[in-house]
VEXMAR-844092 format. One record per residue (C-alpha): residue number from 1; residue in three letters; chain; x, y, z. Coordinates in pm, 1 decimal, padded with zeros to 6 digits. Layout:
+-----+-----+----+----------+----------+----------+
|   i |  aa | ch |        u |        v |        w |
+-----+-----+----+----------+----------+----------+
| NUM | Ala |  A |        X |        Y |        Z |
...
+-----+-----+----+----------+----------+----------+
END
This chain:
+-----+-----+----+----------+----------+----------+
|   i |  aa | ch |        u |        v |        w |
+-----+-----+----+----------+----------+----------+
|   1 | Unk |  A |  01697.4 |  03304.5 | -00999.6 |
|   2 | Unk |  A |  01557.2 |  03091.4 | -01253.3 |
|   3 | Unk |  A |  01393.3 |  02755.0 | -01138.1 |
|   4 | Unk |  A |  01304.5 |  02467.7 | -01373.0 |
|   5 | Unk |  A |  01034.1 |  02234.2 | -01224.5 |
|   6 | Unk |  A |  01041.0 |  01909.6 | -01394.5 |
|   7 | Unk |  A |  00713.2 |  01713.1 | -01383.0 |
|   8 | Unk |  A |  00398.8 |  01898.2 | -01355.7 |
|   9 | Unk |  A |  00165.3 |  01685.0 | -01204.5 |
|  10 | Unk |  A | -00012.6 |  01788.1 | -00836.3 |
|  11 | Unk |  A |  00348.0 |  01832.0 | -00680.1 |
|  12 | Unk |  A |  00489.4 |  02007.2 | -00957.4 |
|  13 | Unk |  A |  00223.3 |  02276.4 | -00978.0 |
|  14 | Unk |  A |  00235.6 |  02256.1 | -00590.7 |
|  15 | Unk |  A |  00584.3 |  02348.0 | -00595.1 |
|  16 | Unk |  A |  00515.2 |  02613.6 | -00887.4 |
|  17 | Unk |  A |  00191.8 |  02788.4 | -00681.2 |
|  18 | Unk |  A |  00431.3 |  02835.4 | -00376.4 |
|  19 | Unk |  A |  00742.4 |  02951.4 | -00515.6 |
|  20 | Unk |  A |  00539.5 |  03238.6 | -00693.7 |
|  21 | Unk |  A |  00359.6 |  03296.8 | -00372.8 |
|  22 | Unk |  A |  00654.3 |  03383.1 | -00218.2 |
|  23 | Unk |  A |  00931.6 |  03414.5 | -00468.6 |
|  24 | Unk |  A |  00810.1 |  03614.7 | -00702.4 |
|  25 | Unk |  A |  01075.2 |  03762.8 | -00825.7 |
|  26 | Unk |  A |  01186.2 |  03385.8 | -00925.5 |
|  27 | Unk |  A |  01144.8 |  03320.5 | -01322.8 |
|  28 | Unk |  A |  01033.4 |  02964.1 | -01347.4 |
|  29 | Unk |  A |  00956.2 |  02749.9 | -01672.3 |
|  30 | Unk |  A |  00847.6 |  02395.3 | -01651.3 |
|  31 | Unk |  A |  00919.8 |  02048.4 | -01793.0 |
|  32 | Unk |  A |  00657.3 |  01786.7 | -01878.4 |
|  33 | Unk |  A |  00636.8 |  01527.9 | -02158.8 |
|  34 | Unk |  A |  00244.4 |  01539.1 | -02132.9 |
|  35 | Unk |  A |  00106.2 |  01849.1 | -02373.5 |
|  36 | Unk |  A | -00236.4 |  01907.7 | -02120.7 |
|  37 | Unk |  A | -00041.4 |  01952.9 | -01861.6 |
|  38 | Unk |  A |  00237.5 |  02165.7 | -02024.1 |
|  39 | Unk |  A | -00092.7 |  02364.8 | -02131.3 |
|  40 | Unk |  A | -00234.2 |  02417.5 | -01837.3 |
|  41 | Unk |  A |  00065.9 |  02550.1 | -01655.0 |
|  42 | Unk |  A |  00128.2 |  02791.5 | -01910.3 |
|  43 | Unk |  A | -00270.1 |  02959.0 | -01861.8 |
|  44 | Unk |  A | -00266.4 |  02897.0 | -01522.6 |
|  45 | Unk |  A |  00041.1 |  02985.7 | -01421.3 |
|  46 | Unk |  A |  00224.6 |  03195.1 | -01695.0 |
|  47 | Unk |  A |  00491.3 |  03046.1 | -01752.1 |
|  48 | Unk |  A |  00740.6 |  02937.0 | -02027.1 |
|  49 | Unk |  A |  00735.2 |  02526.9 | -02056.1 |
|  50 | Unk |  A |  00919.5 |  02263.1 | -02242.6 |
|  51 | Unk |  A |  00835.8 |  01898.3 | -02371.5 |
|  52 | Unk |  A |  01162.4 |  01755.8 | -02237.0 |
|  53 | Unk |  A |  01476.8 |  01912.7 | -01993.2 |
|  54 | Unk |  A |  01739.4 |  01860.9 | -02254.3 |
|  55 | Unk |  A |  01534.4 |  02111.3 | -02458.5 |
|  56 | Unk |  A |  01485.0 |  02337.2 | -02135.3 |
|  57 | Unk |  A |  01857.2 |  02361.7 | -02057.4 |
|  58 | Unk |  A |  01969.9 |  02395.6 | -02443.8 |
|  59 | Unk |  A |  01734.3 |  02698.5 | -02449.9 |
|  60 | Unk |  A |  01740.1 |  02923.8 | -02108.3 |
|  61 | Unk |  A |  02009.8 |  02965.6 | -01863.7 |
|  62 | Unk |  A |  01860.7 |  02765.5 | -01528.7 |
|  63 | Unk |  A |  01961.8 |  02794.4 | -01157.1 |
|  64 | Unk |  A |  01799.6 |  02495.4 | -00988.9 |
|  65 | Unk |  A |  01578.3 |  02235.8 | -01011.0 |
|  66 | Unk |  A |  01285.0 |  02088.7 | -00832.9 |
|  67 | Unk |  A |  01200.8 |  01727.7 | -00967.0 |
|  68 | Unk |  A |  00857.1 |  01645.0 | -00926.8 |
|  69 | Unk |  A |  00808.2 |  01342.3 | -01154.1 |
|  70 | Unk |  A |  00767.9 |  00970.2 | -01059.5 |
|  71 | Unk |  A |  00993.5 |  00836.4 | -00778.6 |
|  72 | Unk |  A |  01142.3 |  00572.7 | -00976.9 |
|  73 | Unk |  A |  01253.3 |  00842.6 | -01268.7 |
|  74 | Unk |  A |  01426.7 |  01058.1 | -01022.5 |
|  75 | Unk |  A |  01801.4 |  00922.8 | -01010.8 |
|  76 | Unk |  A |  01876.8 |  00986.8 | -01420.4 |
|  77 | Unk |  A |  01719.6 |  01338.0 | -01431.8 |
|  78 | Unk |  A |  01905.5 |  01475.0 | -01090.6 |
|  79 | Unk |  A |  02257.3 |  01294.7 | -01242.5 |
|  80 | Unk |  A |  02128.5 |  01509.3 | -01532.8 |
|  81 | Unk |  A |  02061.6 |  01832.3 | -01304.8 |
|  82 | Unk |  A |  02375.0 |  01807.8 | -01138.3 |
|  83 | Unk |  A |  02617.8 |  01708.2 | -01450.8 |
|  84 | Unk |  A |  02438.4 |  02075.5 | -01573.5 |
|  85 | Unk |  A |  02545.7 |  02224.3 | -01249.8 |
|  86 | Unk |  A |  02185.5 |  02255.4 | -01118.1 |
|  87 | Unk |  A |  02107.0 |  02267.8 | -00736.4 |
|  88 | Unk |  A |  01858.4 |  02008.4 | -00704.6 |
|  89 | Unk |  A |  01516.2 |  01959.2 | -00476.0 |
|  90 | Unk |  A |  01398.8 |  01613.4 | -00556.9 |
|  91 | Unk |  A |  01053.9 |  01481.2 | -00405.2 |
|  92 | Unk |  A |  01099.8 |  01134.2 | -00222.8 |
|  93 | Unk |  A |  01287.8 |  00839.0 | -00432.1 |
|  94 | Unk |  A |  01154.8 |  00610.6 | -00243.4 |
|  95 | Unk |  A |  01444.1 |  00386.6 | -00350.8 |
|  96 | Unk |  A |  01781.9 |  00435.1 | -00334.0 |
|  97 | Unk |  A |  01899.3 |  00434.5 | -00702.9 |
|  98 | Unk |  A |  02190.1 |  00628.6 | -00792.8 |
|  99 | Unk |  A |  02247.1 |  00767.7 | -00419.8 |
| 100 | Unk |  A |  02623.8 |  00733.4 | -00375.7 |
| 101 | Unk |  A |  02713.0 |  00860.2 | -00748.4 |
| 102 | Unk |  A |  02476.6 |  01147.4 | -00701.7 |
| 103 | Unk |  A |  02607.6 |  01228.4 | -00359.0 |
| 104 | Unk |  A |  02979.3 |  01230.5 | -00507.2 |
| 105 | Unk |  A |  02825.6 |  01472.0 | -00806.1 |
| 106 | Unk |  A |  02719.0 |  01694.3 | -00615.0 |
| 107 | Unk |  A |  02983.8 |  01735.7 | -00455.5 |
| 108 | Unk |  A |  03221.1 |  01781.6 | -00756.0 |
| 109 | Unk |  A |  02974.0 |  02017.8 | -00860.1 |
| 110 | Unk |  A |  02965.3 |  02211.8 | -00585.8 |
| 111 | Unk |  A |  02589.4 |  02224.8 | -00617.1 |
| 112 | Unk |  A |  02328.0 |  02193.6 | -00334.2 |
| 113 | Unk |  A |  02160.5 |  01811.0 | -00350.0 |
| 114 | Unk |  A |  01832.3 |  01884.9 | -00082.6 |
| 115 | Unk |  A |  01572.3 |  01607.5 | -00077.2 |
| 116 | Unk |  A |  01220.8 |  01640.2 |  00019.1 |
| 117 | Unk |  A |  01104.5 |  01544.0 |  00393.3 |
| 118 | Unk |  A |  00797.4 |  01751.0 |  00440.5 |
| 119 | Unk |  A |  00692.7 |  01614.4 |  00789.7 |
| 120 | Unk |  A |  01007.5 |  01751.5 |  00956.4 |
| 121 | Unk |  A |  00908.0 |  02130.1 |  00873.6 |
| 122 | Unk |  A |  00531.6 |  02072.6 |  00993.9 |
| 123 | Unk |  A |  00516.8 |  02295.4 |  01315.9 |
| 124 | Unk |  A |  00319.4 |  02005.6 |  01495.4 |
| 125 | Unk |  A |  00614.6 |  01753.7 |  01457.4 |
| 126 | Unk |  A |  00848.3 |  02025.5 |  01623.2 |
| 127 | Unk |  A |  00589.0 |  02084.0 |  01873.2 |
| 128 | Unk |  A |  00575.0 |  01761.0 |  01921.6 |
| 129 | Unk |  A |  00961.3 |  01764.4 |  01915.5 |
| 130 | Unk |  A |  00989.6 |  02008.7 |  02198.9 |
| 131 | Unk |  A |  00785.2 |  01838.9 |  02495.9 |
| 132 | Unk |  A |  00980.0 |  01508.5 |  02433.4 |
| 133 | Unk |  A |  01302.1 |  01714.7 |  02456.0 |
| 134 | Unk |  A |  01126.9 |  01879.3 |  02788.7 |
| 135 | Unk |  A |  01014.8 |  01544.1 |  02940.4 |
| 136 | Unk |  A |  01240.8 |  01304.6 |  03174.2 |
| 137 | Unk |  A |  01110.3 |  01010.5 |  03130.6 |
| 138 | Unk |  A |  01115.7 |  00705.9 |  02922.8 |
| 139 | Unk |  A |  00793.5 |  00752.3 |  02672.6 |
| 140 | Unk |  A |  00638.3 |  00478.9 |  02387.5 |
| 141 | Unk |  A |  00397.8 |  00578.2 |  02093.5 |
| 142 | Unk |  A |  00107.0 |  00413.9 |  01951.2 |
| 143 | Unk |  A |  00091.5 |  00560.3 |  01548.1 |
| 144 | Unk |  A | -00195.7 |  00447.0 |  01282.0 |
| 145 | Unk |  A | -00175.8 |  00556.8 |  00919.6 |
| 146 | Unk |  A | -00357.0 |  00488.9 |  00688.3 |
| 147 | Unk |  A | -00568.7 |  00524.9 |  00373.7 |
| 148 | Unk |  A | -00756.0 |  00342.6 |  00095.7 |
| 149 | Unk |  A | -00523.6 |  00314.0 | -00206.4 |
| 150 | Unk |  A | -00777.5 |  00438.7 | -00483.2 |
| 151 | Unk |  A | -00857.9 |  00773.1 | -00252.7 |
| 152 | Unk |  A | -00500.3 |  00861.1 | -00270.2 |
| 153 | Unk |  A | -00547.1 |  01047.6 | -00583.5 |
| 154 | Unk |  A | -00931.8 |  01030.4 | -00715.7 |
| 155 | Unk |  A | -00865.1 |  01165.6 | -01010.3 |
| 156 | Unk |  A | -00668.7 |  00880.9 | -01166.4 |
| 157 | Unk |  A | -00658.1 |  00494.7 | -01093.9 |
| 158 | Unk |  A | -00428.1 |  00365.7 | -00868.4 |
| 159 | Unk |  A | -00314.4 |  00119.4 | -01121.6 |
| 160 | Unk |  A | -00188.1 |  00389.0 | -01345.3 |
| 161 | Unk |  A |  00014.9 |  00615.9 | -01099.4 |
| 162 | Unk |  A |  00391.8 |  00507.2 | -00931.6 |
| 163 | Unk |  A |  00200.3 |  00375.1 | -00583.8 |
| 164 | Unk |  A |  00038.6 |  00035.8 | -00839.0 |
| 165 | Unk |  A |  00414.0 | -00032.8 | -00877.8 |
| 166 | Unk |  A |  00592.7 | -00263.4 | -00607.9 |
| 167 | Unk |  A |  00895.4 | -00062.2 | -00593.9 |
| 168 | Unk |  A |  00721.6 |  00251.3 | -00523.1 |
| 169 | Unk |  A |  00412.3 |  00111.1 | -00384.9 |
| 170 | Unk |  A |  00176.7 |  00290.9 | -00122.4 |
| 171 | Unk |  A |  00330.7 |  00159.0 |  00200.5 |
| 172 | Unk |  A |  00642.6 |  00204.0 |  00118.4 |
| 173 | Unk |  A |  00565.8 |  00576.2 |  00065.7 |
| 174 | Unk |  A |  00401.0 |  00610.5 |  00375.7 |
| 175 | Unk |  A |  00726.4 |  00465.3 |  00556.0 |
| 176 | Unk |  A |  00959.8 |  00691.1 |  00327.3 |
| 177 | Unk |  A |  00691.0 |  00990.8 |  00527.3 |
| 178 | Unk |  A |  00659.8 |  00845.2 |  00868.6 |
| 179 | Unk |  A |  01015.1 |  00701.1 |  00910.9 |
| 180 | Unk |  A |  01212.0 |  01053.3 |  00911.0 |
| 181 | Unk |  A |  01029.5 |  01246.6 |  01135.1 |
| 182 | Unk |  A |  00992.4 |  00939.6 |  01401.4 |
| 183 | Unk |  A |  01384.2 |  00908.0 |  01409.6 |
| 184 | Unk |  A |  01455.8 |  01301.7 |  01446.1 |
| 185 | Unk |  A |  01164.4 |  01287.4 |  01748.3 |
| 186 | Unk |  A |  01236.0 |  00948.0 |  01935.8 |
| 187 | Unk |  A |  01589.5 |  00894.0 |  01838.8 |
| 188 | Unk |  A |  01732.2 |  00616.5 |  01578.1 |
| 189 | Unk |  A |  01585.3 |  00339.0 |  01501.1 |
| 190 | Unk |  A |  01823.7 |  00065.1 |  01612.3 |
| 191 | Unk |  A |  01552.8 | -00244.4 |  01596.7 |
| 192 | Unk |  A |  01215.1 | -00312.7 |  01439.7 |
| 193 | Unk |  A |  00972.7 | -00631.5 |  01438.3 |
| 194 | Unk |  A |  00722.7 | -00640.9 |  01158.2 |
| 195 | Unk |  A |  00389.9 | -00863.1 |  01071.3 |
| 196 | Unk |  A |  00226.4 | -00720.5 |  00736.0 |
| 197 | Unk |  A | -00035.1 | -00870.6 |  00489.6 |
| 198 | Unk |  A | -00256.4 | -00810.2 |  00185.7 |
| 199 | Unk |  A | -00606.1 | -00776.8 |  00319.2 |
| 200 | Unk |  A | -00774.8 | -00639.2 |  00085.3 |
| 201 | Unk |  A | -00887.1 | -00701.5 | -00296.8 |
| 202 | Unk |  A | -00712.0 | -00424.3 | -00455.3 |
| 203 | Unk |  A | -00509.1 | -00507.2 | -00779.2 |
| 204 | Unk |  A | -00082.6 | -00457.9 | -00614.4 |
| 205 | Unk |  A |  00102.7 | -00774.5 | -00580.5 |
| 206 | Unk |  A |  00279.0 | -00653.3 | -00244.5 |
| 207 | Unk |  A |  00155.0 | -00620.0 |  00157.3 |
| 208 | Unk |  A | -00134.2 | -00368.2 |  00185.9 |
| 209 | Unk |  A | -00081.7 | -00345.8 |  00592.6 |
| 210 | Unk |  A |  00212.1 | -00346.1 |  00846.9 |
| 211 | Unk |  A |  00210.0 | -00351.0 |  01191.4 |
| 212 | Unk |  A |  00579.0 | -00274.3 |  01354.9 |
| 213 | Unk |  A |  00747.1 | -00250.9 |  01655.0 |
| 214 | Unk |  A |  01009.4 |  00001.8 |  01677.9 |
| 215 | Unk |  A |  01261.2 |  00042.3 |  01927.4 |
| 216 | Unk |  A |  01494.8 |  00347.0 |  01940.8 |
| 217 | Unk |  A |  01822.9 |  00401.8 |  02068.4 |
| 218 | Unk |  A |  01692.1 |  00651.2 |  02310.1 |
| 219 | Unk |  A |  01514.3 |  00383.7 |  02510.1 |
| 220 | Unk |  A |  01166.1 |  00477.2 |  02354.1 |
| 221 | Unk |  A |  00951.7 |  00263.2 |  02190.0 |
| 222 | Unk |  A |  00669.6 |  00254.9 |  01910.5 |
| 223 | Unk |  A |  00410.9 |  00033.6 |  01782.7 |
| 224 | Unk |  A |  00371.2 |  00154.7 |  01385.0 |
| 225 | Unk |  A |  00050.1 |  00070.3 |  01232.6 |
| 226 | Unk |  A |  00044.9 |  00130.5 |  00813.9 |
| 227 | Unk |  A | -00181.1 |  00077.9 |  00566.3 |
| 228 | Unk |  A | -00365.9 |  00127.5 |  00232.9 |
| 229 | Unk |  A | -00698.0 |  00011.3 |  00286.4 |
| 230 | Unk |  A | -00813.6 |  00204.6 |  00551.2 |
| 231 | Unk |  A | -01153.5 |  00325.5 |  00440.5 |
| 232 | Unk |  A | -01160.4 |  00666.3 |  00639.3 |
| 233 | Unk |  A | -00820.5 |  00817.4 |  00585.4 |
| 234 | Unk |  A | -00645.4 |  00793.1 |  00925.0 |
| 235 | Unk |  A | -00326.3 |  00975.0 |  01141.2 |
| 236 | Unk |  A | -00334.7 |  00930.1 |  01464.2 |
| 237 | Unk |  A | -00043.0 |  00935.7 |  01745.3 |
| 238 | Unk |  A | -00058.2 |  00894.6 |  02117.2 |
| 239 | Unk |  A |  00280.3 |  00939.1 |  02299.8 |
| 240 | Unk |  A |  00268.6 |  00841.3 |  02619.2 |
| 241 | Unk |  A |  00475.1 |  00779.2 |  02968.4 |
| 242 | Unk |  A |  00483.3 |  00926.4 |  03335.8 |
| 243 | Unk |  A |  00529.0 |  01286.8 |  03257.3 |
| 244 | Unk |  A |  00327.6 |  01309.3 |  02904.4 |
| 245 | Unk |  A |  00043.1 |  01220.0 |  02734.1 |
| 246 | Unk |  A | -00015.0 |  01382.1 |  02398.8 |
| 247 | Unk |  A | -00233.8 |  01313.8 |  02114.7 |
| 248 | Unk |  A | -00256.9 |  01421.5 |  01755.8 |
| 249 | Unk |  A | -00498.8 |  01316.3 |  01442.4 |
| 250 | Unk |  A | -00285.8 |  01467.8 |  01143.7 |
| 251 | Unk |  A | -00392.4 |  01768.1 |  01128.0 |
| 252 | Unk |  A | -00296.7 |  02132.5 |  01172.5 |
| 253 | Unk |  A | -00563.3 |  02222.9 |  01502.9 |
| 254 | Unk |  A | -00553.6 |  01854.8 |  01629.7 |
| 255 | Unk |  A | -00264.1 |  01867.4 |  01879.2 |
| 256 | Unk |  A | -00344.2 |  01815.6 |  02291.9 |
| 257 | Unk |  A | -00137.3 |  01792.7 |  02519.2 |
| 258 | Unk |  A | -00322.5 |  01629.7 |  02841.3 |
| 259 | Unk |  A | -00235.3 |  01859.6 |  03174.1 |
| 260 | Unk |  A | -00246.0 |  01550.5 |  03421.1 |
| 261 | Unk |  A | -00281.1 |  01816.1 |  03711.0 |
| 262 | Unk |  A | -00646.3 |  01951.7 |  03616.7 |
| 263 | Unk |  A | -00747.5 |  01610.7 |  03413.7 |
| 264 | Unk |  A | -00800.9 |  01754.4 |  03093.2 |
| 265 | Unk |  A | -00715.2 |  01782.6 |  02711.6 |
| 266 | Unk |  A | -00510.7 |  02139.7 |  02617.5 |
| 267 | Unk |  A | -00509.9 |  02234.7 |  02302.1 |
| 268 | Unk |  A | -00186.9 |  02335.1 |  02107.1 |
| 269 | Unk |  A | -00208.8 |  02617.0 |  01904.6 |
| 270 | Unk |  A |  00038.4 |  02665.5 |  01619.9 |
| 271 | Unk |  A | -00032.6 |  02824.7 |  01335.7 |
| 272 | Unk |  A | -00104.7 |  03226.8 |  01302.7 |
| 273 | Unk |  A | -00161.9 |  03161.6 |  00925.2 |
| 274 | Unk |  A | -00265.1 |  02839.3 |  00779.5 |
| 275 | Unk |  A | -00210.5 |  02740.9 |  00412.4 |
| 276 | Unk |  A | -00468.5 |  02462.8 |  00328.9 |
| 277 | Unk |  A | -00648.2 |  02415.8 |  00014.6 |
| 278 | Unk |  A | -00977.3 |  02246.7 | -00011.1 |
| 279 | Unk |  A | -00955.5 |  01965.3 | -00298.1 |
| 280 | Unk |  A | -00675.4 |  01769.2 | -00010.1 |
| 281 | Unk |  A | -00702.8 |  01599.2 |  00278.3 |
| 282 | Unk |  A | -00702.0 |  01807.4 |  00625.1 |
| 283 | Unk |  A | -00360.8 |  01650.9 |  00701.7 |
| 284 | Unk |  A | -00186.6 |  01801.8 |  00421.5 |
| 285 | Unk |  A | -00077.2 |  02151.4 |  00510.4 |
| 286 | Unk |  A |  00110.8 |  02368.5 |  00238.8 |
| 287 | Unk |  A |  00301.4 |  02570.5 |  00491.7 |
| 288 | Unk |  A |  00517.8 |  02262.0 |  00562.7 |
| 289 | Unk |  A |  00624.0 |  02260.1 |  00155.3 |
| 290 | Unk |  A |  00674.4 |  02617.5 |  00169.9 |
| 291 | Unk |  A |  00857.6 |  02580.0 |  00452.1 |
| 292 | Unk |  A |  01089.4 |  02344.2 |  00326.7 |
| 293 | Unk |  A |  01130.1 |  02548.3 | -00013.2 |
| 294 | Unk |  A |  01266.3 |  02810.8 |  00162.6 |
| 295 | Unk |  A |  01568.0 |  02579.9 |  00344.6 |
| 296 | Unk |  A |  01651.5 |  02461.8 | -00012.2 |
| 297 | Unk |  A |  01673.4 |  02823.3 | -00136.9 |
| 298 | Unk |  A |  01848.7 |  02942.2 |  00204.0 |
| 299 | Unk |  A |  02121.7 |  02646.3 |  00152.8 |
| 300 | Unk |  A |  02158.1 |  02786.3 | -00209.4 |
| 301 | Unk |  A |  02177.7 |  03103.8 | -00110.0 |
| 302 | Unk |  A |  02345.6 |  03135.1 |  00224.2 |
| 303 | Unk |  A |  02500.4 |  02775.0 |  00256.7 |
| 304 | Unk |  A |  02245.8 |  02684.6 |  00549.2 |
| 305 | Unk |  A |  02278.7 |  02241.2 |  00610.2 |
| 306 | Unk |  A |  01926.1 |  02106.4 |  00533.3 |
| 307 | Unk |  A |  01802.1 |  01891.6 |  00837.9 |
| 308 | Unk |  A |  01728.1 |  01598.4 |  00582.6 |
| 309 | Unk |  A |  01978.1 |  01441.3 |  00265.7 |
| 310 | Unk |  A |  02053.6 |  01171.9 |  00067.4 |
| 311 | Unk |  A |  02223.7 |  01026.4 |  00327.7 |
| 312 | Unk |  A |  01998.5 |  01039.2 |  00576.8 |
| 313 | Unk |  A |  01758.8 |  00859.7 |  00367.4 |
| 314 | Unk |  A |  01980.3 |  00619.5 |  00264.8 |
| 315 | Unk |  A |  01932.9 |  00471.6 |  00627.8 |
| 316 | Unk |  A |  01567.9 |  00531.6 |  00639.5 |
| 317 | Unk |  A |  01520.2 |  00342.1 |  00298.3 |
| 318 | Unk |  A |  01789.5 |  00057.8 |  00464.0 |
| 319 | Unk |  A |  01472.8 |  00041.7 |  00733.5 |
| 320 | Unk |  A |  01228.9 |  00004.6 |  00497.1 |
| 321 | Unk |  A |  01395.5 | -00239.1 |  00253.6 |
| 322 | Unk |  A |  01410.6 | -00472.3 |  00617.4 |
| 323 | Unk |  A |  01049.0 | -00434.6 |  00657.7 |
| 324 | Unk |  A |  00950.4 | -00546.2 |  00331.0 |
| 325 | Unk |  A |  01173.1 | -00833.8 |  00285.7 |
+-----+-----+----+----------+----------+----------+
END
């Protein structure tokens, strides 16, 4: 199978590192309109890469496609994926551009249309999953996230990457994160009740800081906490009610479960093998992307439904669209 990966910025070569980690047998070139990073690719990772996908697709019979670029760029290169009768992995949109005409495209096509939710293939969130599953009772979640905009990527200001714009702006990624995973654990969101701000001094003309109040349709209930100017970069989640108390800070060994009967924290251990790499955060784990890498190749090649699509997003972005307006 040959894989184009179009955008090769810290996702793309994300993407590219764990495909050849486990795909090796996958050829994959890369697309990039900036030369460096075209350049690096190529020493780093061997590969064959282009300055633009036209180009790419004119020159080398492709399979699929994983688009890694900007958010708001996404809708014209999938309707350009899937008009070439590529199966497409995009990254969040974070906006809902070009959804229903993709949808029907892909469709036409007969091509696989998989979008990016990594938080539903971390092992913790199933975990987490499970006990509410196992638990008869009614149960409500407290949930703070957050982190100071210019830490997000340290290598570049924040002014120059797609989180400085208000359509794609740091919050609303966080939501775009948060929102999937809390909806497949507590149930649909049927109401929420926001208060948000801009606290801080940071150059964005749009709320740095929600607080919500989420109620499900499963009876339980959450108070969401998000924001970009958290100095110390924060996850933390307590679920709580008469037969459960669990805690977790974001990371991959930071799951307890409290056992009420001898009055103390157990820890929940998950991974055999953990995939982390030092230059990120402890709360990003790569066997979550690899994880959800494989259901995009397993619906290509075996016809396997991929828990998240378009159109489940379409009603998560619906969410978020309320909480900013």
């Amino acid at each position: 199978m040959r894989v184009v990966v179009i955008g090769l910025g810290s996702m793309g070569k994300r993407r590219i590192r764990l495909i050849q980690k486990k795909y090796g047998a996958f050829d994959i070139i890369g697309v990039d309109t900036n030369e460096e990073r075209r350049k690096t690719c190529e020493e780093e990772w061997r590969i064959t890469t282009y300055n633009n996908l036209t180009e790419a697709i004119a020159t080398t019979k492709i399979d699929c496609a994983f688009i890694c670029t900007s958010p708001l760029s996404h809708c014209n290169i999938i309707t350009q994926c899937l008009n070439s009768g590529l199966h497409v992995f995009s990254e969040l949109n974070l906006v809902a551009d070009g959804y229903e005409e993709n949808i029907v495209l892909a469709k036409q096509k007969n091509v696989v249309l998989f979008l990016s939710s990594t938080f539903l293939y971390r092992d913790e969130i199933k975990q987490i999953k499970s006990l509410t599953k196992q638990t008869n009772c009614q149960l409500n979640y407290t949930y703070h996230i957050g982190q100071y905009l210019p830490d997000w990527h340290p290598w570049e200001n924040y002014e120059d990457f797609f989180v400085g714009n208000k359509r794609s702006n740091g919050c609303r990624e966080i939501f775009a994160i948060e929102l999937p995973w809390l909806s497949d654990v507590f149930g649909d969101i049927i109401k929420v009740d926001v208060i948000k701000s801009k606290m801080s001094n940071l150059n964005i003309d749009y709320e740095d800081n929600y607080l919500v109040l989420i109620q499900h349709d499963s009876g339980y209930k959450g108070t969401l906490a998000v924001d970009i100017v958290s100095r110390k970069a924060v996850r933390n989640l307590e679920v709580f009610g008469e037969q459960l108390y669990l805690h977790w800070d974001g990371s991959p060994n930071g799951l307890y479960v409290y056992d009420y009967a001898e009055k103390r924290d157990v820890k929940v251990q998950l991974y055999k093998e953990l995939d982390q790499l030092e230059n990120y955060s402890s709360f990003v784990v790569e066997n979550a992307y690899s994880n959800e890498i494989d259901s995009f190749f397993n619906a290509i090649i075996e016809g396997k439904v991929p828990i998240y699509s378009f159109e489940n997003d379409k009603n998560i972005l619906r969410i978020i669209d309320r909480l900013e307006a």
